[in-house]
Structures are given as C-alpha cells and as structure tokens.
BAVEX-680387 format. One record per residue: x, y, z of N, C-alpha, C, CB in turn. Coordinates in steps of 0.1 Angstrom, whole numbers, plus 5000, padded with zeros to 4 digits. Glycine has a CB too. Layout:
<mivexs>
X Y Z X Y Z X Y Z X Y Z
...
</mivexs>
This chain:
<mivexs>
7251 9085 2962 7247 9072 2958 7238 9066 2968 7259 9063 2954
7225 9058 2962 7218 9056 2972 7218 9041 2969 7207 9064 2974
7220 9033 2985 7217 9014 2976 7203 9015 2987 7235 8994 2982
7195 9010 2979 7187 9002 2984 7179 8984 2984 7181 9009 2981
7180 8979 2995 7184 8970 2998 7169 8961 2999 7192 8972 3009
7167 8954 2987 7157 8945 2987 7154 8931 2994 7157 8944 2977
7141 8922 2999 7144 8909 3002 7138 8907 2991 7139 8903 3015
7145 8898 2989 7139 8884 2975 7135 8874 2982 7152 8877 2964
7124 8869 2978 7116 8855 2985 7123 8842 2980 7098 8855 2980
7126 8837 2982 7131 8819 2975 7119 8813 2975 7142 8807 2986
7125 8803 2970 7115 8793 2967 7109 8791 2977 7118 8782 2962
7112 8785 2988 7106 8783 2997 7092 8788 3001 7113 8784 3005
7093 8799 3004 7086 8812 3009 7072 8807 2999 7096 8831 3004
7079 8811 2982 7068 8806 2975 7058 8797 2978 7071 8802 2967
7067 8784 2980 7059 8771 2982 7047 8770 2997 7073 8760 2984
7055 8777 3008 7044 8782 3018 7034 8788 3016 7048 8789 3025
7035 8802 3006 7025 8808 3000 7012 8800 2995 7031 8814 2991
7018 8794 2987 7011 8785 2973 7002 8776 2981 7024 8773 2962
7009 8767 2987 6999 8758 3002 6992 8767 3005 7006 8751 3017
6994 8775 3014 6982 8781 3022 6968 8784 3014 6988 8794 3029
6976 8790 3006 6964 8796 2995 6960 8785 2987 6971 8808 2982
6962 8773 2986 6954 8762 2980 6946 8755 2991 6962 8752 2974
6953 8752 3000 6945 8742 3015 6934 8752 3020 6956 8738 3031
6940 8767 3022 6935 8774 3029 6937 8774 3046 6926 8772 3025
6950 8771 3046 6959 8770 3061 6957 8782 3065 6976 8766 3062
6956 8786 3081 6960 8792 3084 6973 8800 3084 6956 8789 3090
6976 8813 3092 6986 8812 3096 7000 8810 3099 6984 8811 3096
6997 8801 3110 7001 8793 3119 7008 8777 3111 6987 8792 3129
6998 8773 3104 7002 8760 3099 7006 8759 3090 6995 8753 3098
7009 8751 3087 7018 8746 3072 7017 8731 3069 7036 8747 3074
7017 8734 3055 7012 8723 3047 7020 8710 3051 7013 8726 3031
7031 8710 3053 7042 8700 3056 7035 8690 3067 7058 8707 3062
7028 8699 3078 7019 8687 3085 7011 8682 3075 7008 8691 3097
7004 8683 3066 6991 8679 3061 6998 8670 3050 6978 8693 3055
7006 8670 3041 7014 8664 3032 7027 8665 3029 7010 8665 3024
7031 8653 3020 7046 8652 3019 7055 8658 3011 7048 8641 3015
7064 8662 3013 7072 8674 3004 7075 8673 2992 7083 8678 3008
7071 8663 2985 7074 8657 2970 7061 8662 2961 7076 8636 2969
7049 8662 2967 7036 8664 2968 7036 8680 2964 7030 8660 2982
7041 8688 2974 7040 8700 2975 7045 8705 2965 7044 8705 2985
7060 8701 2964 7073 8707 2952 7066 8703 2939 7091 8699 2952
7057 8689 2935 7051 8691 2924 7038 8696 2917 7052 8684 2920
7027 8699 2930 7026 8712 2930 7027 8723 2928 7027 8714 2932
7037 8730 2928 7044 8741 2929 7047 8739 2916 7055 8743 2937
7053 8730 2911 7064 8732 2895 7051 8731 2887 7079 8716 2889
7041 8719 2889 7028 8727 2877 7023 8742 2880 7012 8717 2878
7020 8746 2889 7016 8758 2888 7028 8769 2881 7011 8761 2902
7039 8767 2883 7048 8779 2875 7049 8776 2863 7062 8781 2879
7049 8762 2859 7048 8757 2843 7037 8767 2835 7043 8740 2843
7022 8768 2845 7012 8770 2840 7010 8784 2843 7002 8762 2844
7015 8792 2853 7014 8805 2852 7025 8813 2842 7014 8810 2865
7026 8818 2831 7036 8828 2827 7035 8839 2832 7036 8830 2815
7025 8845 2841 7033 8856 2849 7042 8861 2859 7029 8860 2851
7049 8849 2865 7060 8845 2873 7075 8852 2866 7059 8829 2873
7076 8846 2857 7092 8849 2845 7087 8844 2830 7109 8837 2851
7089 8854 2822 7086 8854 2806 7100 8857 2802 7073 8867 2800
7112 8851 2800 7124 8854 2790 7122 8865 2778 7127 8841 2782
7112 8864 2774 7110 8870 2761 7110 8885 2767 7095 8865 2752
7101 8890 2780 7101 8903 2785 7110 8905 2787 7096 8907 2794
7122 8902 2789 7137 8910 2797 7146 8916 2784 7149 8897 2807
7149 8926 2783 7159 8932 2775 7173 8925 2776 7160 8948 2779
7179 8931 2766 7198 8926 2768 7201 8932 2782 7212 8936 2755
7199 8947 2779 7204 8956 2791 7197 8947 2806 7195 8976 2789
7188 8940 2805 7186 8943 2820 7192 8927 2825 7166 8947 2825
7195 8913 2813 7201 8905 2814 7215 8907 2816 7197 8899 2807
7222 8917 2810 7235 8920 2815 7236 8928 2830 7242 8927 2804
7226 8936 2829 7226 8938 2846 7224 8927 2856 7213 8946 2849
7219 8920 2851 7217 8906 2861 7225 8900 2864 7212 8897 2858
7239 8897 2854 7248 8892 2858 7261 8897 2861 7249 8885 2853
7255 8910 2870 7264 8917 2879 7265 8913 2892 7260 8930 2880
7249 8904 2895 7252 8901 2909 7260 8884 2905 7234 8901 2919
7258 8878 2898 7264 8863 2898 7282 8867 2894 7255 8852 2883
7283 8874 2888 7300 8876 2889 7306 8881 2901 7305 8884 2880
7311 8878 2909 7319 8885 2922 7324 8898 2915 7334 8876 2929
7329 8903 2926 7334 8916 2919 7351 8915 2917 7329 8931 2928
7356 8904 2926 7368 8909 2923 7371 8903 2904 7381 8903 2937
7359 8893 2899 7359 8894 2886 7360 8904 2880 7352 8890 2882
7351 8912 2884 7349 8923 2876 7359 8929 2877 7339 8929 2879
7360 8931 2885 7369 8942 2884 7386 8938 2872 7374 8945 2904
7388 8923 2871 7394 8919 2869 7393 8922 2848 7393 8907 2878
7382 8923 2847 7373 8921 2838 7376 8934 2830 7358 8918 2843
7374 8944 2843 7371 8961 2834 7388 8963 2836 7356 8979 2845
7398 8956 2840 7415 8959 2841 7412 8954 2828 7430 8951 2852
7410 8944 2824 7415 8939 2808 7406 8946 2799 7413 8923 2803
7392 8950 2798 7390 8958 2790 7398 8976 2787 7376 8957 2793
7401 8974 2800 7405 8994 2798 7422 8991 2794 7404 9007 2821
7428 8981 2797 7441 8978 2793 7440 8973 2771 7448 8961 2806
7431 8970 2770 7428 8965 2752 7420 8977 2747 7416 8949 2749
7408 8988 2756 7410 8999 2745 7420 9010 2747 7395 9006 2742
7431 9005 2756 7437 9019 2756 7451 9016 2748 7440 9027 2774
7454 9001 2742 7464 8996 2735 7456 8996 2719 7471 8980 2743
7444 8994 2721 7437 8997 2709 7438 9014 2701 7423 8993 2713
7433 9018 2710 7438 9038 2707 7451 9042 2705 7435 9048 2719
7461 9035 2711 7472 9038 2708 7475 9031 2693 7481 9036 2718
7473 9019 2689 7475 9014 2680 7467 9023 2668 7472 9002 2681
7456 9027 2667 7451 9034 2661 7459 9045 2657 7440 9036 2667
7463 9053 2664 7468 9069 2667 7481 9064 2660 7470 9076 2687
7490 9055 2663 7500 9052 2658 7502 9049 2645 7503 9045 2663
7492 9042 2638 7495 9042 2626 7487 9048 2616 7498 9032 2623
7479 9059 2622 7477 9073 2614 7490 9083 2614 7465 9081 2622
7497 9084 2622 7511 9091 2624 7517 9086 2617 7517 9091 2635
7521 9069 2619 7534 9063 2601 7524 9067 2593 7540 9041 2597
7512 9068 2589 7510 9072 2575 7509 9087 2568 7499 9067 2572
7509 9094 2582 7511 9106 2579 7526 9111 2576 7505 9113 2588
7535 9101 2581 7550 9101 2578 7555 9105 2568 7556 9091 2578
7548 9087 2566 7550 9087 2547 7542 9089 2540 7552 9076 2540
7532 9095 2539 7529 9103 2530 7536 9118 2525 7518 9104 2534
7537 9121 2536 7544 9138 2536 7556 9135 2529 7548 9147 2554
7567 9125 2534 7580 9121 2532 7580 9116 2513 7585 9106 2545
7568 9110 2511 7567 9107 2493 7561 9120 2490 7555 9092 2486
7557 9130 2495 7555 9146 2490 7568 9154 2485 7550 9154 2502
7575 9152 2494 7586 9163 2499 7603 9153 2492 7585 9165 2522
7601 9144 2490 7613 9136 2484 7609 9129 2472 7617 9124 2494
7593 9120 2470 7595 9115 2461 7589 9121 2454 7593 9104 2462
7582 9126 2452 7573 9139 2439 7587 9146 2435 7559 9155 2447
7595 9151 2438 7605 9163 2432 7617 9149 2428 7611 9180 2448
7622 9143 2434 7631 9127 2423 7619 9123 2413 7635 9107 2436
7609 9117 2409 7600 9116 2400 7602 9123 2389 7589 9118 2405
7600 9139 2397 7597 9150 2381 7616 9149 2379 7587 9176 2385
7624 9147 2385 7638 9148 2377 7635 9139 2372 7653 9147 2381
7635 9129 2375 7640 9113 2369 7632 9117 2353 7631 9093 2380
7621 9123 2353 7610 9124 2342 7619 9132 2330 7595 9132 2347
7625 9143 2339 7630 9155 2327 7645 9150 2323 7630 9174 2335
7650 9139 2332 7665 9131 2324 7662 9130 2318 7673 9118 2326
7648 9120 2317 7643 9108 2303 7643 9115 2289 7625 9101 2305
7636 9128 2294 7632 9141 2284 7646 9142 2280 7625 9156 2290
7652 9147 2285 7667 9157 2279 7668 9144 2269 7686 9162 2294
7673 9132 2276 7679 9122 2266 7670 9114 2257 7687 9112 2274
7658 9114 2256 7652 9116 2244 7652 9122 2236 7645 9115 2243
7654 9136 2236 7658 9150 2229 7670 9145 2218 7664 9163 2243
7681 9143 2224 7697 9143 2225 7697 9131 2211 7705 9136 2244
7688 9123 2220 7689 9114 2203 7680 9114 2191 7687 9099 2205
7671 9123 2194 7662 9128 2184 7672 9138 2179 7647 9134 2190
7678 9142 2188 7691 9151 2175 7698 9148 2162 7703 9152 2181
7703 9138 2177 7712 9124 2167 7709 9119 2155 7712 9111 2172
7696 9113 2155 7690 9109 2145 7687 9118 2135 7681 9103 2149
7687 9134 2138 7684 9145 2125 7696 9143 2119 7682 9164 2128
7708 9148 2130 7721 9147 2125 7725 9140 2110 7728 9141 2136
7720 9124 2119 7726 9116 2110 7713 9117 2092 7728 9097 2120
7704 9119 2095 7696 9118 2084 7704 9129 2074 7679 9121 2088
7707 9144 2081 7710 9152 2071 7721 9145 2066 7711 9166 2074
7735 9137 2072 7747 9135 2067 7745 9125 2053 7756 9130 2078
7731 9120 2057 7727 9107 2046 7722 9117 2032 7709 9094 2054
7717 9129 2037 7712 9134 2024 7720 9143 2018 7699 9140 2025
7729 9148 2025 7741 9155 2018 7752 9146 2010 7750 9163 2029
7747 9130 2016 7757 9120 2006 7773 9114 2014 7763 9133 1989
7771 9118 2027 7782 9117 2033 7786 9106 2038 7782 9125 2041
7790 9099 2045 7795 9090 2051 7783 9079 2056 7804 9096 2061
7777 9064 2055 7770 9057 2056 7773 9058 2077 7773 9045 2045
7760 9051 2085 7769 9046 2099 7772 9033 2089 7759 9042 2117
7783 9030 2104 7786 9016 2099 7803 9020 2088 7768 9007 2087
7800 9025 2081 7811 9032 2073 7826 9036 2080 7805 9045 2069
7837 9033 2078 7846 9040 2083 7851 9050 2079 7852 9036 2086
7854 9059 2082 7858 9071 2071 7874 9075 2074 7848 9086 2073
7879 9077 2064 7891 9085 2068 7896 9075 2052 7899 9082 2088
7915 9073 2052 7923 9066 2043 7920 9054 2047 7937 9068 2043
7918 9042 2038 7920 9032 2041 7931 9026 2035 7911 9027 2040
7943 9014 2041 7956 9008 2030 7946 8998 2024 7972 8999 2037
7953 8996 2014 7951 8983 2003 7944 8973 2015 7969 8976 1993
7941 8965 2007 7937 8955 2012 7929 8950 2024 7945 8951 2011
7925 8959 2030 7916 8958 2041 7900 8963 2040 7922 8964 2051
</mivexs>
C-alpha cells in the first residue's frame, strides 16, 4: 500500500496568488501593504463566483463525493460505522437463511404428513358416501318389493296404539 501525501493550498495561498497576479507584486510583497483585507477577500469571492473552473458540483460523481467524506468523518466513526453495517448484514443473512429453512420445514412436513391425512380423510368421505348410496338402494328395493315404509314400525302391534 502506497499513501501519498499531498499539500492542499487554502485559501489564503489563493488570495496571495490572485493579488500578485492582479497588482503584479513581486515576490517579496504582498498586497496586504498596498490594501485592506476586506478589499482583497472581495476580490477573491468575485473572481471564484466568475470563474467555474475552480469547483463545478455537477463534475463530481457519487463515488468520488462519498470518497470525500472519508476525510471529514474521523475514523474512529468509521470504524464505528462499518461495526454496525457488518453487525446488520450478517443478522440480515442469517435472517434470510433462517427462514428459508422454516419454510423448507414446512413444506417437506405438509408433504410427508399432510398429503397422505388429506388422501385418507378423502377416501373416509368416499367409503361413507358409498355406504349410504347403499342404503338408499337398499331401501328403494324394500319400497318396490312392497315392504315396510321408513318411518313404519314393523313387527305386532296391541290394539290401540
């Protein structure tokens, strides 16, 4: 890993620049003798107003604005920052993982239990719909041989009842 270690000019620096190269100071001299520092600074702020090649917002990508504010966060933020992100996707993946597993539970568990109770429960229904479709021949033929009504009691009955 290699750091390489830049100077960045401040304002200041600028503003020295900017004088010299307008008065045409030497040097040696500085504008601060020749005028007052309210003078200079507005100065300075029209000319950056009026140059856009200084800083254009619109040129900078996401990527290189989120790089930027690597140097304005300390690091022990950061660092504080990437504990909570690596602690939320690794409780996130487990949550994930976990409840692909309950659904693979229960799925398999309504395979293996509830499909095979289903087809019984289905073929009770059958048998005992059968049973009275019997019933109901039964009784039709007893009606057409003349036999006993339902509802009918059969057997002796005494008087009077």
């Amino acid at each position: 890993m290699v750091v390489v270690v830049e100077e960045v000019q401040d304002e200041s620096s600028f503003q020295d620049t900017y004088a010299e190269e307008k008065n045409g100071l030497g040097e040696g001299e500085r504008e601060s003798d020749y005028e007052t520092d309210s003078e200079v600074s507005s100065n300075f702020s029209e000319e950056i107003d009026n140059e856009d090649d200084l800083f254009n917002p619109n040129d900078e990508t996401l990527y290189e604005r989120i790089q930027a504010l690597k140097d304005i966060i300390p690091p022990q933020t950061r660092s504080k920052l990437y504990s909570n992100y690596q602690t939320t996707k690794s409780w996130t993946l487990w949550s994930i993982q976990s409840t692909g597993t309950l659904a693979w539970w229960i799925s398999t568990s309504a395979l293996l239990v509830g499909l095979p109770l289903a087809l019984a429960i289905e073929d009770e229904t059958r048998i005992v719909q059968q049973e009275r479709e019997m019933q109901m021949q039964s009784q039709g033929q007893q009606q057409l041989l003349g036999g006993p009504q339902q509802g009918q009691q059969q057997g002796v009955l005494p008087p009077g009842f």
